[in-house]
KEKOLDO-488479 format. One record per residue (C-alpha): x, y, z; chain; residue number from 1; residue in three letters. Coordinates in steps of 0.001 Angstrom, whole numbers, m for minus. Example, Ala and Ser with C-alpha at 12.3 -4.5 7.8 and 13.67 -1.06 7.14 Angstrom:
2
+---------+---------+---------+-----+-----+------+
!       x !       y !       z ! mol ! seq ! type !
+---------+---------+---------+-----+-----+------+
!   12300 !   m4500 !    7800 !   A !   1 !  Ala !
!   13670 !   m1060 !    7140 !   A !   2 !  Ser !
+---------+---------+---------+-----+-----+------+
END
This chain:
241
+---------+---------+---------+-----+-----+------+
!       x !       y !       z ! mol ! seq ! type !
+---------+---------+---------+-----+-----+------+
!   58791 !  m12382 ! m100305 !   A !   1 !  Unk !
!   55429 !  m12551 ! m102215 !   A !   2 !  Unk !
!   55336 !  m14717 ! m105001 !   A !   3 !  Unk !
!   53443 !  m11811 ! m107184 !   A !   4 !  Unk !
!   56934 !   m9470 ! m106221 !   A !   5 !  Unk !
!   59000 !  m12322 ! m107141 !   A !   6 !  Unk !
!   57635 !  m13436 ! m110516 !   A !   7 !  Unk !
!   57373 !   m9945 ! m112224 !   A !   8 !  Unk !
!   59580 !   m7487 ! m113091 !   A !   9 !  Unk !
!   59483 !   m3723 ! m113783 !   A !  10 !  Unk !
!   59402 !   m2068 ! m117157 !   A !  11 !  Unk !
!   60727 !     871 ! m118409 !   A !  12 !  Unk !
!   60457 !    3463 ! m121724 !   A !  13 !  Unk !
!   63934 !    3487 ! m122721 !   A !  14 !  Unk !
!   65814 !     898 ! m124404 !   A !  15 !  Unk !
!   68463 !   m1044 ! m122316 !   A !  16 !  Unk !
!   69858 !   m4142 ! m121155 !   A !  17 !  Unk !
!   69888 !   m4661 ! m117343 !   A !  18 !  Unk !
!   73439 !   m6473 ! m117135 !   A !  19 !  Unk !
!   75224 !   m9413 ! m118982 !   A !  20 !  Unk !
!   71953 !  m11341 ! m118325 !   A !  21 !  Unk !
!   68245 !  m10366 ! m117745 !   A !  22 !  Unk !
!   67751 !   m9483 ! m114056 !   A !  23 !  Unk !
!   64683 !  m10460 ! m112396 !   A !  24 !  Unk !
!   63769 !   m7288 ! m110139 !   A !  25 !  Unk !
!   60659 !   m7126 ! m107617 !   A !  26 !  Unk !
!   57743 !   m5346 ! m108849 !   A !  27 !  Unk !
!   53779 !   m5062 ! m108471 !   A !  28 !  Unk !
!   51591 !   m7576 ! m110242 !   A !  29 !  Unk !
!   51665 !   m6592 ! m113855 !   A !  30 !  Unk !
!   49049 !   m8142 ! m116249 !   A !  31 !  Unk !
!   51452 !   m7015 ! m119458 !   A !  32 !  Unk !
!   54450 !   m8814 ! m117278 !   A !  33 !  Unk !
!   54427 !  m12617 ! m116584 !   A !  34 !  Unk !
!   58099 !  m13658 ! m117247 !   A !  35 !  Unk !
!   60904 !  m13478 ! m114690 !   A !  36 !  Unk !
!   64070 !  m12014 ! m115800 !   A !  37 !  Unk !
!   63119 !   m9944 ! m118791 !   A !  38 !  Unk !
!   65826 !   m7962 ! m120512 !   A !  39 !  Unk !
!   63760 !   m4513 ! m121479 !   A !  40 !  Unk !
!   63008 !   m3452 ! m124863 !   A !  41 !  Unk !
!   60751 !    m679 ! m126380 !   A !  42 !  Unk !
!   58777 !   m3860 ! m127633 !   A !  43 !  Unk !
!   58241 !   m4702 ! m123935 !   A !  44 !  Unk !
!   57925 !    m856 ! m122535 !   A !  45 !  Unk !
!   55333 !    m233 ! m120284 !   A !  46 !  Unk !
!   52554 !    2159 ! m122200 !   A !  47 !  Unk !
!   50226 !    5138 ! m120054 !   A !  48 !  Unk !
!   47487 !    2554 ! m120589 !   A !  49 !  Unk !
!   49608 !    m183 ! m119224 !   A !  50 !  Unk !
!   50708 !    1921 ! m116318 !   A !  51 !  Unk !
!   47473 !    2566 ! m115511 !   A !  52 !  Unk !
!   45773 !    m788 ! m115006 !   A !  53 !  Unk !
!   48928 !   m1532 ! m112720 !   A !  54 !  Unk !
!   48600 !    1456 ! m110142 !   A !  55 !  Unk !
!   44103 !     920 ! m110591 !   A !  56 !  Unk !
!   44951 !   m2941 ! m109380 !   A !  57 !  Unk !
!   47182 !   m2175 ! m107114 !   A !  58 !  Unk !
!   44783 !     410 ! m105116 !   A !  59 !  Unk !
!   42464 !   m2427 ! m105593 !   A !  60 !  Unk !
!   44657 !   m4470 ! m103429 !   A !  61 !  Unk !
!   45220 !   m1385 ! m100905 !   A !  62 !  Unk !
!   41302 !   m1081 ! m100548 !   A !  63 !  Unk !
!   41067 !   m4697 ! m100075 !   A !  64 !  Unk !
!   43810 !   m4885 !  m97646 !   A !  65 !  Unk !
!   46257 !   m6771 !  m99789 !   A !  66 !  Unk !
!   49944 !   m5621 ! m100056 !   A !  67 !  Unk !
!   52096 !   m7814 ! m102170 !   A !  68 !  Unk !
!   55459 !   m5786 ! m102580 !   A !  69 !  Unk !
!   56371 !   m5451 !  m99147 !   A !  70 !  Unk !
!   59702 !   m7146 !  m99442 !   A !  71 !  Unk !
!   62130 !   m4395 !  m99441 !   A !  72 !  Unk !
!   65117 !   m6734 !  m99856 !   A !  73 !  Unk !
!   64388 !   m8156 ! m103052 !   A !  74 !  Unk !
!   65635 !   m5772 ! m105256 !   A !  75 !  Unk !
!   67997 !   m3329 ! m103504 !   A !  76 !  Unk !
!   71106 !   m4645 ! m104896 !   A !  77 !  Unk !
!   70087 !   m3704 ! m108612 !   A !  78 !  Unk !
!   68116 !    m190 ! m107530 !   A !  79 !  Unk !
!   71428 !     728 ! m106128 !   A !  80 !  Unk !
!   72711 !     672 ! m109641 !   A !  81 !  Unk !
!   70059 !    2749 ! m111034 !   A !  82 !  Unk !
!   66378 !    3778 ! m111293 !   A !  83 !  Unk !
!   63571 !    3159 ! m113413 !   A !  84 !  Unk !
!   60227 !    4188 ! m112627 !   A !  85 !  Unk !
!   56873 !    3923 ! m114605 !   A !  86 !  Unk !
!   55494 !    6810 ! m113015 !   A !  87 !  Unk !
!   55656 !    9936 ! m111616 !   A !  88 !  Unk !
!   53182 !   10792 ! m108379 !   A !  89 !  Unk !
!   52589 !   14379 ! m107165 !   A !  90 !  Unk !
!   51138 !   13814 ! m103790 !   A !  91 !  Unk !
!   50816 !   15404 ! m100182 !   A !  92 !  Unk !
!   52917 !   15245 !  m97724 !   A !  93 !  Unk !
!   50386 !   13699 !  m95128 !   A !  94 !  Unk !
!   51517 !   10827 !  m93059 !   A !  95 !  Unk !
!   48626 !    9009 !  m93903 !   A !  96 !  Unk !
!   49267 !    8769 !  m97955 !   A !  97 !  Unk !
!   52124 !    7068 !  m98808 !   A !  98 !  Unk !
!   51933 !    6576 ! m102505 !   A !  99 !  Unk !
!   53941 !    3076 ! m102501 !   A ! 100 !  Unk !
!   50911 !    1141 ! m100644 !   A ! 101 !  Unk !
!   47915 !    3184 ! m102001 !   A ! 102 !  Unk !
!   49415 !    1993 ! m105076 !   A ! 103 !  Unk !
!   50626 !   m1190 ! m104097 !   A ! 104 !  Unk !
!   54071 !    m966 ! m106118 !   A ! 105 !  Unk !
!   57751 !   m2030 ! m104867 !   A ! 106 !  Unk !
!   60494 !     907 ! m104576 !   A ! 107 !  Unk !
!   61765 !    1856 ! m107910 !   A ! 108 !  Unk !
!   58024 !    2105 ! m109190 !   A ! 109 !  Unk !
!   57279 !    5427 ! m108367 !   A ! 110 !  Unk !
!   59459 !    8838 ! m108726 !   A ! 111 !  Unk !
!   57571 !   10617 ! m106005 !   A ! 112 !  Unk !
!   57564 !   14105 ! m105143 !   A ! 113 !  Unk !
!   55484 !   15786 ! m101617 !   A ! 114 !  Unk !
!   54256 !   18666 ! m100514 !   A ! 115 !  Unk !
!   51291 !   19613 !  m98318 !   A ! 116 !  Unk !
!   49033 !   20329 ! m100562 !   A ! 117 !  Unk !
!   49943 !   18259 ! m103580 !   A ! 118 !  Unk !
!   50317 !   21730 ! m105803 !   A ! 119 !  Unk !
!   52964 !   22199 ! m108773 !   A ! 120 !  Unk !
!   55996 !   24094 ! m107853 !   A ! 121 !  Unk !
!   59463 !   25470 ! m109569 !   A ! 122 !  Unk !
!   61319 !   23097 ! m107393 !   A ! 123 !  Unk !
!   58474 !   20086 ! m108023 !   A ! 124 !  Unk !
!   58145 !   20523 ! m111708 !   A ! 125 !  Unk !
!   62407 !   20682 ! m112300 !   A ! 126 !  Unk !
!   61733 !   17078 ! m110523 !   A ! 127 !  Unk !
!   59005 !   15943 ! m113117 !   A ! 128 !  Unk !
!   61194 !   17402 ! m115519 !   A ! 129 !  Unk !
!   64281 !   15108 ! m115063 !   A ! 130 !  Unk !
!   62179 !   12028 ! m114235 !   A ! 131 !  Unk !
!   60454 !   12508 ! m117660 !   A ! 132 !  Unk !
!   63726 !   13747 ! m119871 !   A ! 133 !  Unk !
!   65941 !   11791 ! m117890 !   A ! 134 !  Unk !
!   64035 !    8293 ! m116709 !   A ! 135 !  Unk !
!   61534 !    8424 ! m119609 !   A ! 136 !  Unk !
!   58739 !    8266 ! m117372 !   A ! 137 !  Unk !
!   55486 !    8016 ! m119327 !   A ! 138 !  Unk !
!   52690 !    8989 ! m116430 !   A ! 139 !  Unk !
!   52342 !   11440 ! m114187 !   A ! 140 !  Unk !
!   49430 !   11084 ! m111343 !   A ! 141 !  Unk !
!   48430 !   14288 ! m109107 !   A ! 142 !  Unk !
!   47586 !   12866 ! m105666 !   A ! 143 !  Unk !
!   44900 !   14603 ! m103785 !   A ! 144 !  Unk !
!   43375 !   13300 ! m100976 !   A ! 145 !  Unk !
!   40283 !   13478 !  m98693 !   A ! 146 !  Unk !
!   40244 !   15962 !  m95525 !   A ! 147 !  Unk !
!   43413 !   17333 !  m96653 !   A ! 148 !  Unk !
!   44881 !   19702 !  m94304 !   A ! 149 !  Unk !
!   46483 !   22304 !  m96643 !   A ! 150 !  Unk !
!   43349 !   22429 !  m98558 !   A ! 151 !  Unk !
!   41034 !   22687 !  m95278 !   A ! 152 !  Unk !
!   43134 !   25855 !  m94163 !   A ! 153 !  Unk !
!   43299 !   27107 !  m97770 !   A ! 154 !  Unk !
!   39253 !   27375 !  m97576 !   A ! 155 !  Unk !
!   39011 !   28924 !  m94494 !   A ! 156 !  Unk !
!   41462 !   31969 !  m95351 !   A ! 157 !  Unk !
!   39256 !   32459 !  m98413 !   A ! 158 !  Unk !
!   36021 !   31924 !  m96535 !   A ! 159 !  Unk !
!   37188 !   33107 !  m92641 !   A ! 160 !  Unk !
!   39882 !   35337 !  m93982 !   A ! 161 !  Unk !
!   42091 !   33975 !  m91209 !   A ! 162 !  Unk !
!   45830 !   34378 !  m90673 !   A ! 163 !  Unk !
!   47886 !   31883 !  m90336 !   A ! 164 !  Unk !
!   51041 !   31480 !  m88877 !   A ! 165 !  Unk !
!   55002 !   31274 !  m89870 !   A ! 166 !  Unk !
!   55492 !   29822 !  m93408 !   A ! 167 !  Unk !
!   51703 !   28287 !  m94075 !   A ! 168 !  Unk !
!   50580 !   31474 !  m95648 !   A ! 169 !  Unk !
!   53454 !   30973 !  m98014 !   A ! 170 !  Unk !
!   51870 !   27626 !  m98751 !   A ! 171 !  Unk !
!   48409 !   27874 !  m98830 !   A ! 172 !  Unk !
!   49232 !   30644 ! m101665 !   A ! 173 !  Unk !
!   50042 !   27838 ! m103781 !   A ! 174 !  Unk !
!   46573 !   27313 ! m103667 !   A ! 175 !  Unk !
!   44574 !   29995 ! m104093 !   A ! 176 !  Unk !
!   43648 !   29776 ! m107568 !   A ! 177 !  Unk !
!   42015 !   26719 ! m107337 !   A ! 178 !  Unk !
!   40058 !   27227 ! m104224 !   A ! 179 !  Unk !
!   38374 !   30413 ! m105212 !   A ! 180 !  Unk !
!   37447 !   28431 ! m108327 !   A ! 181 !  Unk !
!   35898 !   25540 ! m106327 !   A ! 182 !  Unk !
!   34209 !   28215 ! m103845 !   A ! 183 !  Unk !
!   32845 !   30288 ! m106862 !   A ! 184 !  Unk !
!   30246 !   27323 ! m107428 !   A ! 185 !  Unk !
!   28862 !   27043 ! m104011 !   A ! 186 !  Unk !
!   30001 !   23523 ! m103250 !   A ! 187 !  Unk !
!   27885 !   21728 ! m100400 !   A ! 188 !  Unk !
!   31526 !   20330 !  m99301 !   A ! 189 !  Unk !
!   34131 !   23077 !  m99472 !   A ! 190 !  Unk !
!   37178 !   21440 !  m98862 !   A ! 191 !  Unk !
!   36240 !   18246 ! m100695 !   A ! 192 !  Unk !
!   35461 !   20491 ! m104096 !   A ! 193 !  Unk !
!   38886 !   22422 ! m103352 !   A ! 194 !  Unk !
!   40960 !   19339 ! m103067 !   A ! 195 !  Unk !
!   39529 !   17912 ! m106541 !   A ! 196 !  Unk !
!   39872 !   21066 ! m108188 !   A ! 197 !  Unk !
!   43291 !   21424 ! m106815 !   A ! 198 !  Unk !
!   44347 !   17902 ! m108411 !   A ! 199 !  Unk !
!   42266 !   19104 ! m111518 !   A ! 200 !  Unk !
!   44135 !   22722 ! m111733 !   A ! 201 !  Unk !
!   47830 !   20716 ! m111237 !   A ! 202 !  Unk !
!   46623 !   18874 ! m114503 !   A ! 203 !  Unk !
!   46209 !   21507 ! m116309 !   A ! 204 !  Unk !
!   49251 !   23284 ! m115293 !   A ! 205 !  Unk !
!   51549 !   20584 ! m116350 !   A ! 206 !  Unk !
!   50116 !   20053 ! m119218 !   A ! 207 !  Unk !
!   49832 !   24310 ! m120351 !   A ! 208 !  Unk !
!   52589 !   25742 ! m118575 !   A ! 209 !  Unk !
!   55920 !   25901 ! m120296 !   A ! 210 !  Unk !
!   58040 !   23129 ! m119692 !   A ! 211 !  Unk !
!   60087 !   20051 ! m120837 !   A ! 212 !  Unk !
!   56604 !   18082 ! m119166 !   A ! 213 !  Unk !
!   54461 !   19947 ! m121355 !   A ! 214 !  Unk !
!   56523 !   19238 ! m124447 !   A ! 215 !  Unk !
!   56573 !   15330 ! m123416 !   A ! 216 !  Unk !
!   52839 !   15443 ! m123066 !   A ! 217 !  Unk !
!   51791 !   16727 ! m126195 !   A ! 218 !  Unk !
!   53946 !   14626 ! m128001 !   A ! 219 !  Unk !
!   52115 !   11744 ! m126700 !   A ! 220 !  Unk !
!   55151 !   10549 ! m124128 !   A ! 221 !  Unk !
!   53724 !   11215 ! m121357 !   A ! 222 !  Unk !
!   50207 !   11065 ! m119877 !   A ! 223 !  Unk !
!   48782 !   13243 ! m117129 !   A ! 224 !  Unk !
!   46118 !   11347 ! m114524 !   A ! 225 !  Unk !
!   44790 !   12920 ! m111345 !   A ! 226 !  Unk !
!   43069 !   11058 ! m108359 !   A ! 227 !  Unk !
!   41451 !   11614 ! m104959 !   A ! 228 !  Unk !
!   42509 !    8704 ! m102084 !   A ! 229 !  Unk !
!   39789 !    8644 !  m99366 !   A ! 230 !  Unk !
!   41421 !    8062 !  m96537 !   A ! 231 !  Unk !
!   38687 !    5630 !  m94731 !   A ! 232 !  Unk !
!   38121 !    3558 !  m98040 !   A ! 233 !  Unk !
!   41840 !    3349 !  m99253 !   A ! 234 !  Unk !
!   40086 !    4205 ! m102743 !   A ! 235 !  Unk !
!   41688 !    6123 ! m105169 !   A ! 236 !  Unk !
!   38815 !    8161 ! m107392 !   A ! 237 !  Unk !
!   40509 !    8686 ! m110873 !   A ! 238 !  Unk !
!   40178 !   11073 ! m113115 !   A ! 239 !  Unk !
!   41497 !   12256 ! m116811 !   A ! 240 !  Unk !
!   43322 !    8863 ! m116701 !   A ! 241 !  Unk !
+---------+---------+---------+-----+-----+------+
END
């Protein structure tokens, strides 16, 4: 087990105490955490900022190769007695993102949700809901990502008109909005302005639309991000973080 797993331990929004004694759980290097075995506290809650400068250092580590939490062992016995994430990640369901490494956190990190695509649904944002109402999660990160295949045949039924088959026209309607808004500026790179305006549109519909997400953003709980991971760099672009 890593030493940086080992010595750190996760955080969480709501008040509690993890057991008779403070429980020292596997987590990703945390510049806010140094001490093993923390009991949690609102005084040592993990802020948007803080949560942040975590998942930003630990893509750091992706891009440079570096994955500390890769022992899976370390905390199992205490995630089986409940969860406590620091953030939420809306990302695709391509094989080659997997939110844990790009981020570089343990399990019990991140509350993730996928879909191809990476767009908000009924069934996604109920998710988000109980993650933020129930978990007290305080960001939420939209996870686009380079050559995305959703997005790529989103474009061409705009641009090619073409017809696709079974349930991807279902899908790719999820999309719509935001690819005839990247199109209608005559990007040099289709797809690549569709999948940032995608993350960019999921933004703005969690934080508009209706919902017990909404609510928790604009009283200052929660915090919306968005990001683009290039698949040959391992870089995640940020943006409204």
């Amino acid at each position: 087990m890593c030493q940086e797993c080992r010595t750190r331990s996760p955080l969480s929004r709501r008040t509690f105490l993890w057991g008779a004694t403070s429980i020292a759980l596997s987590a990703s290097a945390l510049s806010w955490a140094g001490q093993a075995a923390a009991t949690i506290t609102p005084s040592t809650a993990p802020s948007p900022d803080q949560v942040m400068k975590d998942l930003a250092a630990g893509n750091a580590r992706h891009v440079r190769g570096v994955q500390t939490c890769t022992d899976f062992l370390a905390n199992r016995a205490a995630l089986a007695e409940g969860q406590h994430p620091v953030a939420i990640v809306l990302a695709c369901a391509d094989s080659r993102v997997a939110p844990e490494y790009v981020f570089d956190q343990a399990p019990g990190r991140l509350f993730i949700i996928r879909v191809a695509g990476n767009f908000v649904d009924e069934e996604g944002l109920a998710s988000m809901e109980y993650a933020v109402e129930h978990l007290g999660v305080p960001v939420i990160v939209v996870l686009g990502h380079s050559s995305c295949g959703a997005l790529t045949a989103a474009v061409a039924v705009e641009q090619k008109h073409e017809t696709l088959p079974g349930h991807l026209p279902a899908l790719v309607e999820h999309l719509g909005v935001p690819v005839r808004t990247a199109l209608a500026a005559a990007p040099a790179d289709p797809v690549a302005a569709a999948i940032r305006q995608n993350v960019v549109y999921s933004m703005e519909r969690l934080a508009k639309e209706r919902s017990l997400v909404s609510s928790a953003v604009s009283e200052g709980k929660v915090r919306i991000a968005g990001g683009v991971y290039d698949l040959a760099t391992g870089d995640v672009a940020f943006m409204g973080s």
